[in-house]
Backbone as ProteinMPNN parsed JSONL, in Angstrom:
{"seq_chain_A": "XXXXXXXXXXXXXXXXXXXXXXXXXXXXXXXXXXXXXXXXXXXXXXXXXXXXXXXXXXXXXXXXXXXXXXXXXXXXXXXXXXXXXXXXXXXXXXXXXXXXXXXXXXXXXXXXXXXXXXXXX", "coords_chain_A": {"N_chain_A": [[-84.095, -146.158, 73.327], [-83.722, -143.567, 73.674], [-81.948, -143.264, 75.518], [-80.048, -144.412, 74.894], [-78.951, -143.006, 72.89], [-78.503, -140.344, 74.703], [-76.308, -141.763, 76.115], [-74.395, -141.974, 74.136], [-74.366, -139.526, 72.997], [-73.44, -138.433, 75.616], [-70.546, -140.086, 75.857], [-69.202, -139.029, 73.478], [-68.684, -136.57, 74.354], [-67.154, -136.994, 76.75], [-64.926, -137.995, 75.005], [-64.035, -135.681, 73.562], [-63.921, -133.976, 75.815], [-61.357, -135.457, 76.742], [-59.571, -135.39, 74.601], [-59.367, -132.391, 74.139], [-58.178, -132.01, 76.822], [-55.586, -133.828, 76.331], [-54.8, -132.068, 74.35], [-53.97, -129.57, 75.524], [-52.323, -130.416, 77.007], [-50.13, -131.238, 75.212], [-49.662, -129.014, 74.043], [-48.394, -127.456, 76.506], [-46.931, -128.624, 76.608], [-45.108, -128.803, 74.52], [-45.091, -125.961, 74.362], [-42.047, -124.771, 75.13], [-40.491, -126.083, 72.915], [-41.475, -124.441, 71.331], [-40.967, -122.069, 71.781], [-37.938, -121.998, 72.074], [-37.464, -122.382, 69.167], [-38.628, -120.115, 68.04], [-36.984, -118.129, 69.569], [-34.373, -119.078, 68.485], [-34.838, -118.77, 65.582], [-35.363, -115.685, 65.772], [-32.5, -115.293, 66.773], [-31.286, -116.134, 64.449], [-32.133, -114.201, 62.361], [-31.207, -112.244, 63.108], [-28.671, -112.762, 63.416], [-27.65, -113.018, 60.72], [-28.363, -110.666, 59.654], [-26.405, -109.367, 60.535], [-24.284, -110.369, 59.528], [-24.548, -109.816, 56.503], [-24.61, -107.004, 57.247], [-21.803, -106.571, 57.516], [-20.883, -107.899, 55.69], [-21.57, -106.13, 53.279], [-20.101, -103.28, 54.355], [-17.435, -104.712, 53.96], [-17.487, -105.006, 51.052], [-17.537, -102.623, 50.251], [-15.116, -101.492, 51.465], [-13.125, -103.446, 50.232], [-14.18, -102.15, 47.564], [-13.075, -99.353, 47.847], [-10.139, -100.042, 48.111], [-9.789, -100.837, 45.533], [-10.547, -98.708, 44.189], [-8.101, -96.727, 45.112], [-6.282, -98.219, 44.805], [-6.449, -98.053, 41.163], [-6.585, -95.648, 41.07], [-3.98, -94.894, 41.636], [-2.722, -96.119, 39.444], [-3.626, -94.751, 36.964], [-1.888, -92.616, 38.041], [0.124, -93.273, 37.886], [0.404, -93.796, 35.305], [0.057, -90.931, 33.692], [2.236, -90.481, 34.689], [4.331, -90.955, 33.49], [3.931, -90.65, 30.929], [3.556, -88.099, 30.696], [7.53, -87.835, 31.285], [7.805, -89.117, 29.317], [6.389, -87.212, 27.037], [8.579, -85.408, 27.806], [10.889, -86.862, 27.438], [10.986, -87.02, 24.734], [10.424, -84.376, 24.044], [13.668, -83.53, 24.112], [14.73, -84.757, 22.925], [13.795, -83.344, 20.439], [14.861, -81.188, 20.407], [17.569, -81.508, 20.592], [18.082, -82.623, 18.342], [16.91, -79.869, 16.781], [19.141, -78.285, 17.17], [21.47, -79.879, 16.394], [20.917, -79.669, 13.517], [21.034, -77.265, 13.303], [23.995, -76.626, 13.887], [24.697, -78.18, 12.024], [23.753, -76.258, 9.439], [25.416, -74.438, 10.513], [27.321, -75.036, 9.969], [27.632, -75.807, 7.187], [27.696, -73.547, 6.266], [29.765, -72.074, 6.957], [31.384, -73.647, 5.438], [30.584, -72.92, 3.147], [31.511, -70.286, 2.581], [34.286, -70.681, 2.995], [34.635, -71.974, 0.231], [33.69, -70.097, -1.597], [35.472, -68.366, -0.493], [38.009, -69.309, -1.441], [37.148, -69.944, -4.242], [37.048, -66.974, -5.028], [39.97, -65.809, -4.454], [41.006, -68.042, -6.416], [40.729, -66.881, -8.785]], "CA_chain_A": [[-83.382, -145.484, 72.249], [-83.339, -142.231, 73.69], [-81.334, -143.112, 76.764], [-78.422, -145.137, 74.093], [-78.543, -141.85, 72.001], [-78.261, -139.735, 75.141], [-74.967, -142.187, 76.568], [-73.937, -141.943, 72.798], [-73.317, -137.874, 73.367], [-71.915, -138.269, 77.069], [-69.351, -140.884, 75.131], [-68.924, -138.253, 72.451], [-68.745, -135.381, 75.434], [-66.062, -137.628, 77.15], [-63.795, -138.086, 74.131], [-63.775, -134.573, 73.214], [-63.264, -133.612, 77.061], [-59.868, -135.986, 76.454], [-59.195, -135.195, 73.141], [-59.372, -131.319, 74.304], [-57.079, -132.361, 78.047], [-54.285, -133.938, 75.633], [-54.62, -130.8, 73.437], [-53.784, -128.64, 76.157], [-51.279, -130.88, 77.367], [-49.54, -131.033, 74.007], [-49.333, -127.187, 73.663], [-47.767, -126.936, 77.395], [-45.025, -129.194, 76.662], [-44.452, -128.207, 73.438], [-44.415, -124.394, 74.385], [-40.714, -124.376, 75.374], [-39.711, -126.577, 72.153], [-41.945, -123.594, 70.188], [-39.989, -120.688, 71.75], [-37.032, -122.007, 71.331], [-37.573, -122.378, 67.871], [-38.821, -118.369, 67.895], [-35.586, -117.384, 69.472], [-33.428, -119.134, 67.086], [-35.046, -117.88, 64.271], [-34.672, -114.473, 65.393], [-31.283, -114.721, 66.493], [-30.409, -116.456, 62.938], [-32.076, -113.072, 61.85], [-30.313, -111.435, 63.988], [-27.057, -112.93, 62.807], [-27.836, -112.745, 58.945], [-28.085, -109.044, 59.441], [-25.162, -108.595, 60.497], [-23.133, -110.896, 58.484], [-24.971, -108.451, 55.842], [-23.96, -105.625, 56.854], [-20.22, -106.688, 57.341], [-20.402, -107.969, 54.134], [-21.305, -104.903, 52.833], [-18.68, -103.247, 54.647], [-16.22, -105.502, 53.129], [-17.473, -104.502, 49.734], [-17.267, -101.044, 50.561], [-13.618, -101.725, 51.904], [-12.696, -103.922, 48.688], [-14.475, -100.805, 46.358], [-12.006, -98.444, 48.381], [-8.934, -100.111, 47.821], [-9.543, -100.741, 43.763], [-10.302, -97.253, 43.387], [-7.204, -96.216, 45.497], [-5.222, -98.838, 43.278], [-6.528, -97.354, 39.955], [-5.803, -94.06, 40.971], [-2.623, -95.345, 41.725], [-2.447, -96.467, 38.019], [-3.583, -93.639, 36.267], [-1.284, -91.419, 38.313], [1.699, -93.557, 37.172], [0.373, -93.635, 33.793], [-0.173, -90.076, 33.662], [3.76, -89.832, 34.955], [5.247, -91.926, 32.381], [3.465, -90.19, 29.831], [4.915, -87.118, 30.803], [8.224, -88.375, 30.84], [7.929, -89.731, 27.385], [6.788, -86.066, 26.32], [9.616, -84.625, 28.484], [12.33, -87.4, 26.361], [10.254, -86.685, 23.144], [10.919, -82.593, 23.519], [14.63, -83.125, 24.616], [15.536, -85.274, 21.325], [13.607, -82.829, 19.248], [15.623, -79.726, 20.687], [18.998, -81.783, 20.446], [17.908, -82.562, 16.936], [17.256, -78.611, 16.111], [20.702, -77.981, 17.553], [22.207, -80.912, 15.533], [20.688, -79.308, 12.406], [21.52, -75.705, 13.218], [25.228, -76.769, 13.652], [24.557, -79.064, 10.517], [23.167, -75.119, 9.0], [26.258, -73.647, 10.548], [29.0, -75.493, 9.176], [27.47, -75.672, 6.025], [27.845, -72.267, 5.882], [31.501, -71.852, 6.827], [32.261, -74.357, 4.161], [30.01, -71.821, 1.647], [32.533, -69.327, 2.59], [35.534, -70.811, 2.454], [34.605, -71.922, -0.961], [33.585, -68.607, -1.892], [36.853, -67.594, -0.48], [39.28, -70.443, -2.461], [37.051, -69.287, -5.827], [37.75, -65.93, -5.239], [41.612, -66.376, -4.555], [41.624, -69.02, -7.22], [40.652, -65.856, -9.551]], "C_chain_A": [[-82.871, -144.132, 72.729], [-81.645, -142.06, 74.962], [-79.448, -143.774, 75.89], [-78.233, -143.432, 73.195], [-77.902, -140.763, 73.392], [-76.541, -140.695, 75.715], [-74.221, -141.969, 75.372], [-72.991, -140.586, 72.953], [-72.781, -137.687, 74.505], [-70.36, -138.875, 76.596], [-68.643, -139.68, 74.182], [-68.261, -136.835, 73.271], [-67.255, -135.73, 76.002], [-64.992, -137.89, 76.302], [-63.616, -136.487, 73.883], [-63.547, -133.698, 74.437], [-61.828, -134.531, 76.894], [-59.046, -135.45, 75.717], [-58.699, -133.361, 73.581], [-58.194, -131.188, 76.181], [-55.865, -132.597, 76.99], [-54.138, -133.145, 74.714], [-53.618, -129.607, 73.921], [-52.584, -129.367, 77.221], [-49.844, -130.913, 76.504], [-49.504, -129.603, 74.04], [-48.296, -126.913, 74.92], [-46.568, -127.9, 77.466], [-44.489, -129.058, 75.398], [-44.005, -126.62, 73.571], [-43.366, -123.834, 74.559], [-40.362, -124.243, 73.985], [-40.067, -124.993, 70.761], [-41.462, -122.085, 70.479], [-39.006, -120.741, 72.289], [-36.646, -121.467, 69.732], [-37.689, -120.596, 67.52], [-37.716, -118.158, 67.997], [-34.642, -118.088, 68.7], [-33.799, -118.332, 66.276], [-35.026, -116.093, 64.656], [-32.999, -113.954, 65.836], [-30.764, -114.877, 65.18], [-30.892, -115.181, 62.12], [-31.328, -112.267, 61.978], [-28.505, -111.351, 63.591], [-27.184, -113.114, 61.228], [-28.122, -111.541, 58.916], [-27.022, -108.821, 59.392], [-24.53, -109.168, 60.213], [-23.908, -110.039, 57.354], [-24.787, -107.461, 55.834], [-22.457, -105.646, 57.235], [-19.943, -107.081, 55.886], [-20.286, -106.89, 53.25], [-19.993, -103.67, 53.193], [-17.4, -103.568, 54.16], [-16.257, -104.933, 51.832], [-16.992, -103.585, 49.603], [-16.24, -101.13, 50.493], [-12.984, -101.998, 50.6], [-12.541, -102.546, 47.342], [-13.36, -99.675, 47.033], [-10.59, -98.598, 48.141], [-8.804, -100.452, 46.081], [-9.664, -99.606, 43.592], [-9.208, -96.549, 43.769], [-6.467, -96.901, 44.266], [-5.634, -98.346, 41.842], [-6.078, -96.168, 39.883], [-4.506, -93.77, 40.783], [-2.073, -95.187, 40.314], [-2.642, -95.526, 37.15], [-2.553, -92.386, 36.558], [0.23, -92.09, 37.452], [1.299, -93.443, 35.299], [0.835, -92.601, 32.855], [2.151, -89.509, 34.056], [4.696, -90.111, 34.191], [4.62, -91.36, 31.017], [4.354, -88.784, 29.929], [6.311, -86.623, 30.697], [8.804, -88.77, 29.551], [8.208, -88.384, 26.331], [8.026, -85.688, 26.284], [10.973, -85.239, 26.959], [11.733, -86.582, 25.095], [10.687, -84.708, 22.799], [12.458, -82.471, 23.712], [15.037, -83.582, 23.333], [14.785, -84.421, 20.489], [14.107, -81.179, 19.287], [16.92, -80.71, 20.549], [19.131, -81.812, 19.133], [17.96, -81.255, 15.789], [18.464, -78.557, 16.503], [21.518, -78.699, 16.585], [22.277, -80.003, 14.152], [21.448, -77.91, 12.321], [23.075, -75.542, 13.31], [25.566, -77.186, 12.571], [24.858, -77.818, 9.432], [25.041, -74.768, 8.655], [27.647, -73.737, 9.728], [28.881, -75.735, 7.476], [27.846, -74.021, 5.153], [29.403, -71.621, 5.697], [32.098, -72.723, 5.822], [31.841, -73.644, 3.142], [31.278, -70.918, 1.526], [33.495, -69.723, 2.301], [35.566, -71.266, 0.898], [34.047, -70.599, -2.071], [34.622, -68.059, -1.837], [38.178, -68.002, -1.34], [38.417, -69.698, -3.675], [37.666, -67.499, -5.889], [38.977, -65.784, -5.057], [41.944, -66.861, -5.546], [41.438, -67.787, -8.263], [41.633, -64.928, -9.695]], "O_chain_A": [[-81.83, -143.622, 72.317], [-80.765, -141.213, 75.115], [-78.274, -143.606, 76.218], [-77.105, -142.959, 73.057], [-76.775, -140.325, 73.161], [-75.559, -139.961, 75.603], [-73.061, -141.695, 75.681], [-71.773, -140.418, 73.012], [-71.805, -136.951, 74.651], [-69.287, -138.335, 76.864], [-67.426, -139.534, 74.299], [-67.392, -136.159, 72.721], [-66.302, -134.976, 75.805], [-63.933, -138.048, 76.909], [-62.477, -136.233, 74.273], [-62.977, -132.632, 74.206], [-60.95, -133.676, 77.012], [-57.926, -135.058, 76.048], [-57.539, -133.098, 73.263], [-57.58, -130.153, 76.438], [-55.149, -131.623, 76.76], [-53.173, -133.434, 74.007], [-52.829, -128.938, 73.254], [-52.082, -128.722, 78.141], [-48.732, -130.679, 76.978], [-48.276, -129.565, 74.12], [-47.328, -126.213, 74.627], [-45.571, -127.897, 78.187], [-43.277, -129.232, 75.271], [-42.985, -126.109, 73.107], [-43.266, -122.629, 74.327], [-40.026, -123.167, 73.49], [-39.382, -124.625, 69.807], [-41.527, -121.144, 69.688], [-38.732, -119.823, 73.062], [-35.905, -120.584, 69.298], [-36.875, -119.992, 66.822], [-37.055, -117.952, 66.979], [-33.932, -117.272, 68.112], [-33.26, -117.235, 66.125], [-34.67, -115.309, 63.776], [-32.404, -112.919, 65.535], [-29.972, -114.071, 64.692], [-30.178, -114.929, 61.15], [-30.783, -111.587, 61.108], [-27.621, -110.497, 63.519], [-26.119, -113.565, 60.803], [-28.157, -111.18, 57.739], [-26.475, -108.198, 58.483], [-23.465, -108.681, 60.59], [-23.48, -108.939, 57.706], [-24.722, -106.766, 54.82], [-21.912, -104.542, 57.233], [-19.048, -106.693, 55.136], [-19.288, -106.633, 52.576], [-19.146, -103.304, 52.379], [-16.462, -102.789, 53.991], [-15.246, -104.387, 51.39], [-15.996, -103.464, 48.889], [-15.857, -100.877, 49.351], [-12.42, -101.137, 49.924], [-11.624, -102.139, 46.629], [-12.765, -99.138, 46.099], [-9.844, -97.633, 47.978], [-7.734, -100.291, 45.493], [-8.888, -99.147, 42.754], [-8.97, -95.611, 43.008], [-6.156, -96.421, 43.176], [-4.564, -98.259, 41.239], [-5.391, -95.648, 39.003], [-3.955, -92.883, 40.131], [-1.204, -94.375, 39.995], [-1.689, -95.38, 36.384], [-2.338, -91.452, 35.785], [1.047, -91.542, 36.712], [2.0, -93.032, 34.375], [1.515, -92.739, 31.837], [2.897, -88.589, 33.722], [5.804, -89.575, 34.197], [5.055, -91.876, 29.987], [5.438, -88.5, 29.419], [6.587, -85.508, 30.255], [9.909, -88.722, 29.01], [9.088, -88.16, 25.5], [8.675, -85.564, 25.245], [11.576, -84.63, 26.076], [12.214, -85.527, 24.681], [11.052, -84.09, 21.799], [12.837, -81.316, 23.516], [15.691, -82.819, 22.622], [15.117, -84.729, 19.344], [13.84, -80.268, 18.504], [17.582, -79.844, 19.978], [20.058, -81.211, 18.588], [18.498, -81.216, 14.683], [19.056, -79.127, 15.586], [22.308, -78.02, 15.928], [23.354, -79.633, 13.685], [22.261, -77.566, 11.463], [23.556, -74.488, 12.893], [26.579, -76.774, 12.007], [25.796, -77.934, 8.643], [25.717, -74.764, 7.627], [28.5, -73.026, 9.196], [29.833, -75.821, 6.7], [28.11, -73.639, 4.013], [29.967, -71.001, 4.796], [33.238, -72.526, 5.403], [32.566, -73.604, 2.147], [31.955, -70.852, 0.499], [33.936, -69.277, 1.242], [36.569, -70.912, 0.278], [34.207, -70.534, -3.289], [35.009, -67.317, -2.739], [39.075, -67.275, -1.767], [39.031, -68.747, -4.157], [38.507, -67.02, -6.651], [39.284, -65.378, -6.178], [43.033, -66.505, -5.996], [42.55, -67.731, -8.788], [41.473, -63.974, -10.455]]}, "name": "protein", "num_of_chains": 1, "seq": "XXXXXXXXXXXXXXXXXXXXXXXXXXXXXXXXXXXXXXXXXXXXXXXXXXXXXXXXXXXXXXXXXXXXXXXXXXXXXXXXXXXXXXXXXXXXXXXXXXXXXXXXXXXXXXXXXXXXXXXXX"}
């Protein structure tokens, strides 16, 4: 019994001396396929940064040219408003003028009818 129990753990000794050979065989031919795999993944870090920070960039860029173009827009806004005043004060000075000639000639017709009643007297 003792001598089947003792071949029992050399058997057991001998699989786990195998078992522990194709362990270490498996790791040294996998070790390329496993840093590969490393350097991908940090170049794909590597390149998802910096498509990240071009993107940002871009944004940036994008946010630069809408606020140029708004500015744009408010300046024309701002010029056409002006404008508008500008017409808006020129017809309301042609308008006093209109009136004050309107005034004037009203007046020379006072007179001359002032002047025909007194004559007609």
């Amino acid at each position: 019994a003792r001598a089947a129990r003792e071949a029992a753990i050399d058997q057991v000794a001998a699989v786990m001396a195998r078992a522990d050979k194709q362990i270490a065989v498996a790791r040294t031919e996998a070790a390329p396929a496993v840093e590969a795999v490393k350097e991908e993944t940090a170049s794909a870090t590597a390149k998802s940064e910096e498509e990240r920070a071009e993107a940002m960039e871009e944004r940036k860029a994008k946010g630069a040219e809408a606020e140029a173009e708004a500015e744009k827009k408010v300046a024309n806004v701002e010029m056409r408003t002006k404008e508008a005043v500008m017409r808006a004060e020129a017809e309301a000075r042609a308008a006093m003028e209109d009136a004050m000639v309107a005034e004037a000639e009203a007046m020379v017709e006072d007179k001359a009818e002032v002047r025909a009643a007194a004559e007609a007297r």
